[in-house]
N, C-alpha and C positions, 0 to 999 in steps of 0.2 A: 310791877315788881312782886307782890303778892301772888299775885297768877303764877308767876314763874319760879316761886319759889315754892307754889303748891303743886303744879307741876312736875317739881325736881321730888317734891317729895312724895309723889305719889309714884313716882318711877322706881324711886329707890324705896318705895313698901312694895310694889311688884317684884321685884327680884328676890325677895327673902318667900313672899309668896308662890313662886315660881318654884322655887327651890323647893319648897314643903310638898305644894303636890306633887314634885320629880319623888321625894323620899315617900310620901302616901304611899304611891302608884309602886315603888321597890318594894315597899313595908309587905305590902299584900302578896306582889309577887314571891317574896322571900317567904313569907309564911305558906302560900301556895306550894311552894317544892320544898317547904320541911312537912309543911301536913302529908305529902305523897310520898317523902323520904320513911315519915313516922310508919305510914299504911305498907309500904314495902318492907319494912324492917318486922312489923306484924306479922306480915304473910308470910314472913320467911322463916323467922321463929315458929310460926304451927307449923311450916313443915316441915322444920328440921326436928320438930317434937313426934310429929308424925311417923316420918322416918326412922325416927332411933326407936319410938313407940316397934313397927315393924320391925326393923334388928335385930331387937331385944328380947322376940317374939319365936321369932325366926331362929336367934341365938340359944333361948331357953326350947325349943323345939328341936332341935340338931344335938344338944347336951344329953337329952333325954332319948333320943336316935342311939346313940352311942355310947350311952350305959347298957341300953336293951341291947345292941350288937354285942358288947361286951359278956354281957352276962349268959347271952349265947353260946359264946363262943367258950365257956368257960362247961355252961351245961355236955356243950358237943364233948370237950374234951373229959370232961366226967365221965360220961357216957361211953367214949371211946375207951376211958382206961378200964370199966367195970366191964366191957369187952371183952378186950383181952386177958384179965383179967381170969374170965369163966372159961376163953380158950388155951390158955395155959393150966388150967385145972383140969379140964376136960380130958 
């Protein structure tokens, strides 16, 4: 009877054992694809830093295009009117 009731109880302490290293063996792998989740969400943050870095580069580079165009285009018309200007005098 002893036997059989160390028996039942060692059956029923496997199953609760069982059961833990089924969560171990989840535990690790859950942690596995949030540390990969973590490392992609890294990688994607510098690039998006990256990229807006370029943008923003690009963006201040094109602003600075198109003042100089402008101011051009303002010299030409200067230019153009002290023209005519001297040939209406002339």
């Amino acid at each position: 009877m002893i036997e059989e009731d160390s028996a039942f109880a060692n059956e029923e302490n496997d199953l609760p054992r069982e059961a833990n290293e089924m969560l171990i063996t989840d535990n690790a792998e859950l942690e596995e694809k949030l540390a990969n989740a973590e490392r992609r969400i890294a990688h994607l943050e510098a690039e998006l830093a990256r990229r807006t870095n370029f943008w923003r580069a690009a963006e201040t580079e094109l602003t600075e295009k198109i003042t100089e165009n402008d101011d051009l285009h303002e010299l030409r018309a200067a230019k153009s009117g002290a023209a005519s200007k001297e040939q209406t005098s002339s």
